[in-house]
N, C-alpha and C positions, 0 to 999 in steps of 0.2 A: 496451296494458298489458304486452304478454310481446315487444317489439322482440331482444332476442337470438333468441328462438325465431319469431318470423317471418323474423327476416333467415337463419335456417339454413332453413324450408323452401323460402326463394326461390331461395337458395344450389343447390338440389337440382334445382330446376323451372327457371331457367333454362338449363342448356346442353338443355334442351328442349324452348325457346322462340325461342333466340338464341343464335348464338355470333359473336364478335369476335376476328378477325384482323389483326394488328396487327404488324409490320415490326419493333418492339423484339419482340414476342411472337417472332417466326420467329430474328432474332437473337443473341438471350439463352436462351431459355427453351424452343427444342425439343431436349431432350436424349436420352439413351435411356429413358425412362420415357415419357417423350411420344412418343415414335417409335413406345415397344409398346404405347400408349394407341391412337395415332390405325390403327396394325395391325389391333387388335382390333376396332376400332369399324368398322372396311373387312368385316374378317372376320365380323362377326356374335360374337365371342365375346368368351364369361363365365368370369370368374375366381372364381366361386362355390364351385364344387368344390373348384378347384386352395387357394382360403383356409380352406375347411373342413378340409381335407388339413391343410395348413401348419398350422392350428392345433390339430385333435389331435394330431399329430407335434411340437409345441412342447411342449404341454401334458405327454405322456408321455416327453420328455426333460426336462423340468424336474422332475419327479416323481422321476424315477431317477437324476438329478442331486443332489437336495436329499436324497437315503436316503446315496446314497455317501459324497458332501461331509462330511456333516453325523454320519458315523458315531461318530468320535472324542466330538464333542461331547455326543452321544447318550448313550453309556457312562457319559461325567461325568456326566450329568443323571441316569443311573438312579436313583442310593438318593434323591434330591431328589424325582424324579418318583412316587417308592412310597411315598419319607414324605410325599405330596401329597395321592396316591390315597387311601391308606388312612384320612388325617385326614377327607377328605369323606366316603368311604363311612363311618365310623361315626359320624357325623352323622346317617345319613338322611334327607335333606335333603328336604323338599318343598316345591315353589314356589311364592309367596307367603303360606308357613305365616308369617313374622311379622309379616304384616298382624294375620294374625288374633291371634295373638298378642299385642298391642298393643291393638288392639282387647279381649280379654278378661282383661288386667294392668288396664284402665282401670276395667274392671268391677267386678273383686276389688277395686281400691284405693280402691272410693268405696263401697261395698255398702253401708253404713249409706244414707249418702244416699241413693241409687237407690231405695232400700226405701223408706225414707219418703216421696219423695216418685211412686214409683207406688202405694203403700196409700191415699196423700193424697189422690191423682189419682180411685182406686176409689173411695174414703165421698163424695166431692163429687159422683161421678157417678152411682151406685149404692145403697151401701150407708148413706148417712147420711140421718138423719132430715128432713134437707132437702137432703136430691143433687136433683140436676137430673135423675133417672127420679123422684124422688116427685112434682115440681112436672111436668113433663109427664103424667103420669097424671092428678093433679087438671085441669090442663088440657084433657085429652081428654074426659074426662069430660061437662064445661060445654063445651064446642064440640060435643059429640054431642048434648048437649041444644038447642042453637042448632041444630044442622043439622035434628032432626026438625022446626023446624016452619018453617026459612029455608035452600033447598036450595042460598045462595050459601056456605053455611059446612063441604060435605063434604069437598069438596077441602083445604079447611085444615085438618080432623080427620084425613085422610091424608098429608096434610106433617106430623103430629104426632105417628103412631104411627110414621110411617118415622124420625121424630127418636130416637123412646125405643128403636127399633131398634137404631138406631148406638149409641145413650147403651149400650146393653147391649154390646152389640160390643165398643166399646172397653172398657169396665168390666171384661169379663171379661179381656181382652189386658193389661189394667194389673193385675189380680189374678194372673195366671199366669206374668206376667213376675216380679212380686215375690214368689211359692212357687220361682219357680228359680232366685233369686239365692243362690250358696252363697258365704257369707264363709268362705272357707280359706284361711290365713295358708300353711298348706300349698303348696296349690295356686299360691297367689300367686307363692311363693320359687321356685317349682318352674319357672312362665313366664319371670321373672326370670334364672333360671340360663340356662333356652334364648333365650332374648333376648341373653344375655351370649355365649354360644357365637356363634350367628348372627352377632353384629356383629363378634366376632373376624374370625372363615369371612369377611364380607365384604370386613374391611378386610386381607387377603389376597389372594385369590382372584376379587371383583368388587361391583359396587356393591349387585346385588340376591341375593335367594339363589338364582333363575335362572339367573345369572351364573356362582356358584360352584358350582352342580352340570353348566355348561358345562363351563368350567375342568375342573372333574374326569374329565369326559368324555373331554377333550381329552387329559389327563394319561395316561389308561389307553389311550389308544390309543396313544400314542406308546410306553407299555410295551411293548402288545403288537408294536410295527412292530420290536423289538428284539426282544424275543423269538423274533419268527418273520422274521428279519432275511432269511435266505436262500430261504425258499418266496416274500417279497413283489417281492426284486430279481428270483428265475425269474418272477415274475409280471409285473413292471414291463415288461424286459427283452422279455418277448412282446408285451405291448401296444405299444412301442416299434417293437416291427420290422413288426408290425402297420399300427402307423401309416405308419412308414415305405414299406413297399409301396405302402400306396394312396396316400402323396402321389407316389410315382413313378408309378404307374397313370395318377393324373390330371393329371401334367404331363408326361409322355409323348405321353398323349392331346391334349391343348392345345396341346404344341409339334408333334404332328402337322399340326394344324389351322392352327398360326400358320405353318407353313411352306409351307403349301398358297397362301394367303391372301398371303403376302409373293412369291410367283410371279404372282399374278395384278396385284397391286396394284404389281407392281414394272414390266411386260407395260406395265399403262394410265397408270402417273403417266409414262413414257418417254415412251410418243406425246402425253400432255399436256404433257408441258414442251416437248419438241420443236415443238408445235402453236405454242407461243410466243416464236416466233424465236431460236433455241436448237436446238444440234446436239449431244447427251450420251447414253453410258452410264448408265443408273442400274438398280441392285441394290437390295433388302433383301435382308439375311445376317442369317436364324435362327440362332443357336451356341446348343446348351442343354450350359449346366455342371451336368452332374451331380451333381458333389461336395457332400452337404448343408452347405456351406459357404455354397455358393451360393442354397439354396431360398428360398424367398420365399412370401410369401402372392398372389403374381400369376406365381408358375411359375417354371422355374431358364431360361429361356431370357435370350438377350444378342441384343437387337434393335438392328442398327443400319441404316441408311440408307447408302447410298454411291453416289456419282457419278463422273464422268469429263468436267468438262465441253470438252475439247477432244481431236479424235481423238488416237491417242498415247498418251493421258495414260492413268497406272494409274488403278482405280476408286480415289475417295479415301472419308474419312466425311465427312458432309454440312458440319459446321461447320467444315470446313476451308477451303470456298469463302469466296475473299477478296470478291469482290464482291456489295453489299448488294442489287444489281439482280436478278444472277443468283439469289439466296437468295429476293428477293420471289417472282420468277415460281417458281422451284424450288415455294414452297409454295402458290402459289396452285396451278399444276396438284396438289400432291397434295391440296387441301383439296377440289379440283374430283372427283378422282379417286372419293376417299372420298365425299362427297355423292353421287355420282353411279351409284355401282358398291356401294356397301356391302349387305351381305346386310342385311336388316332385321330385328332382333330381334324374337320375338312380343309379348314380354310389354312391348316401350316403344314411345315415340313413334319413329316409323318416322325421319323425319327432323324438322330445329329448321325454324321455319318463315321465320326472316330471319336471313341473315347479315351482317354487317359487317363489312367490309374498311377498315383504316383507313390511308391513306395507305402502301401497298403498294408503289404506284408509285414509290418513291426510288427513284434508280439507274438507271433505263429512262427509254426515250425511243422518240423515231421508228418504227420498223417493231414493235418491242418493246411500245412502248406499244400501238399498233393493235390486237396479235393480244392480251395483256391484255384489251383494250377488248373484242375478240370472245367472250375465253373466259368474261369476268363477264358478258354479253349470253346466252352460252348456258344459264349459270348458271341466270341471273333466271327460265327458263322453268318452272322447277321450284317454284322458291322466293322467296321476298321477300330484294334482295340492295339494300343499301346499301352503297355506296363514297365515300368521301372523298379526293379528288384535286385535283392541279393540272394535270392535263395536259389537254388539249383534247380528245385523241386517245382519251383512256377517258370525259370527259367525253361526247362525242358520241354516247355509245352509249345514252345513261341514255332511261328511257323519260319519266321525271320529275327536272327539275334544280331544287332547291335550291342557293338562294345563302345562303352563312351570311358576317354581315357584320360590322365591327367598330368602333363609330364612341364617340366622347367628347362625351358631353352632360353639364353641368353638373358638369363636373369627375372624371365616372366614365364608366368603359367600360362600352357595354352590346353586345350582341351581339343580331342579330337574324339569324331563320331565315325565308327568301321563296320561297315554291314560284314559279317564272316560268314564263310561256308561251312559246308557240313563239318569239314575236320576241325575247323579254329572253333566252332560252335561249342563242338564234343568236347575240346582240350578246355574254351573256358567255363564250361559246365562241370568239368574235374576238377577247375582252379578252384571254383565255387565251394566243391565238396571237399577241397583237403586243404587248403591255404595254398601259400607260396610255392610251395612243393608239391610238383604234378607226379603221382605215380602212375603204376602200370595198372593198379587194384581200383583209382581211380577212374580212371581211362576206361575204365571196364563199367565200372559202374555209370559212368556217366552215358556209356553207349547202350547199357539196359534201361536207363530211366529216358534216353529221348526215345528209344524205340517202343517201348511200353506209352509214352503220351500218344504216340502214331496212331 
């Protein structure tokens, strides 16, 4: 019944369940936000601090913002703002006084009535010569006479006195309500008048009279922020730098941490990519811009990623590599690096328990594809790792092969997904290697490259 709010808590619970890597993902979409995401997550760190910084440091420049800005306007509004005040304050306003109010116009303006018919109410129940307490008394009476000599008739002579009970109860409540009915035309004009006020005050100031003694609230305060113009700015102006320090405190602190973290993680994703036929320099470069220009609710640092993938060559940034091959393995070693190396947060899931690689392999081939094939084989020892491939060479590693298949029955395509055994494995790991056409040299080789992944 609540499908937006389950698809936001699943939203939250999968990257720590699953995450999926994907070749347009690595292409398009790792920029420097993602660079200082997947940093932190290597790192073990929380941007907790550094956004509660960031936000009371927003909060107390906008504050001090809107008193400066807003000064001019402020002034204009004085004599509007006092002939505001002042028309509420001599109101006296109390809230939900014209409920009642309305409630006792309704009273005064019907009093005849009310009166007759709770006096009416009284003689029928009480006081008349045939009310309903004279006929229960006679009735008790002759029931108490029945009871002394048929003892199924007591309990009916005490349902009878607990009647004349209530009959009294309310008799007296209908009599006391109709001595304190006061008809005053007075009085009446008087509710009238404040009713007339009231709806003014709200069709002003707000719809209930809650409203408009907010409104007025509001009013007097914004006097007094004029009034006391220069002690509230010394005051702001504190809080401001206030804030200001501790978001330097704690992005200081965080870019310490991020720079420590980009040394390490820059050390292991090197020897990972290099592990994957692949000869490169690679850097993370922490730069933290100071200038609150730059602050953020995730810290003033500028995380970027850089390589050098041929000796010679200067370190570049990472989306500069032209090649989709180089860029696949580039992130699977750092996807490997980070799973494998990440300091583990206390308070979350330490690591997601399957990853997906999805067709990574574009671009590579031959000795490329092989060390691939090794480095998602060492992967899997940790974790549940799913890859979707065309090549033999990573295929052969898989401890479990799915064939996902695509065929046209009755005029629609349906796909089908086939866990295979060791033999259909082998056969489609020789499909892989020769096309359409399985031979026996394939066959062969296909049964050296799973046994060599072993």
């Amino acid at each position: 019944n609540n499908q937006p709010a389950t698809a936001a808590v699943l939203k939250l619970l999968a990257p720590e369940l699953a995450l999926v890597h994907a070749q347009s993902e690595t292409l398009h979409s790792f920029d420097q936000a993602q660079q200082r995401i997947l940093l932190d997550r290597f790192g073990g760190l929380s941007t907790e601090a550094v956004a509660e910084a960031h936000a009371r440091w927003k909060d107390a420049a906008a504050r001090l913002e809107e008193l400066v800005q807003g000064e001019q306007d402020r002034l204009r509004m004085v004599d509007l703002w006092s002939y505001q005040c002042k028309e509420i304050e001599a109101a006296r306003l109390v809230p939900g006084e014209d409920g009642a109010l309305e409630t006792e116009k309704r009273v005064l303006a019907n009093a005849e009535k009310l009166y007759a018919a709770a006096m009416g109410a009284f003689e029928q129940l009480y006081e008349g010569e045939t009310s309903a307490e004279v006929a229960l008394r006679a009735a008790v009476r002759n029931v108490e006479e029945l009871a002394r000599y048929d003892g199924r008739f007591i309990e009916s002579k005490q349902q009878l006195e607990s009647a004349r009970a209530i009959v009294g109860d309310v008799g007296a409540s209908l009599r006391d309500y109709a001595e304190g009915i006061n008809a005053s035309p007075e009085r009446l004009a008087e509710i009238e008048d404040r009713l007339a006020l009231l709806d003014r005050l709200k069709r002003k100031y707000g719809k209930t009279v809650a409203e408009v003694v907010a409104f007025g609230e509001d009013v007097a305060r914004k006097l007094a922020e004029v009034e006391d113009r220069d002690e509230i700015l010394k005051q702001l102006r504190a809080e401001l730098d206030a804030a200001a320090a501790g978001y330097r405190a704690a992005a200081a602190s965080l870019s310490a941490d991020r720079k420590a973290a980009a040394t390490k993680l820059s050390k292991l994703a090197e020897t990972q990519i290099n592990s994957l036929a692949m000869k490169v320099r690679f850097e993370i470069a922490v730069a933290a811009a100071e200038s609150p220009s730059h602050w953020t609710g995730s810290g003033w640092d500028e995380v970027e990623y850089r390589i050098a993938t041929n000796p010679g060559e200067p370190l570049k940034p990472l989306h500069e590599i032209a090649s989709g091959g180089e860029m696949s393995r580039v992130m699977l070693a750092l996807k490997v690096s980070v799973e494998e190396g990440a300091i583990k947060p206390k308070k979350k899931t330490p690591t997601p328990r399957t990853l997906v690689f999805d067709e990574i392999d574009i671009g590579i081939g031959g000795r490329a594809a092989d060390a691939v094939g090794q480095k998602l084989k060492a992967l899997s020892r940790g974790q549940q790792v799913l890859c979707v491939t065309h090549l033999p060479q990573i295929a052969a590693f898989a401890d479990q092969h799915f064939l996902i298949d695509k065929r046209e029955a009755d005029g629609r395509t349906k796909t089908q997904i086939r866990l295979l055994d060791q033999r259909a494995s082998t056969h489609e790991v020789a499909r892989m290697l020769s096309g359409a056409t399985v031979t026996e040299t394939s066959l062969q080789h296909a049964s050296q490259m799973i046994a060599a992944s072993r």
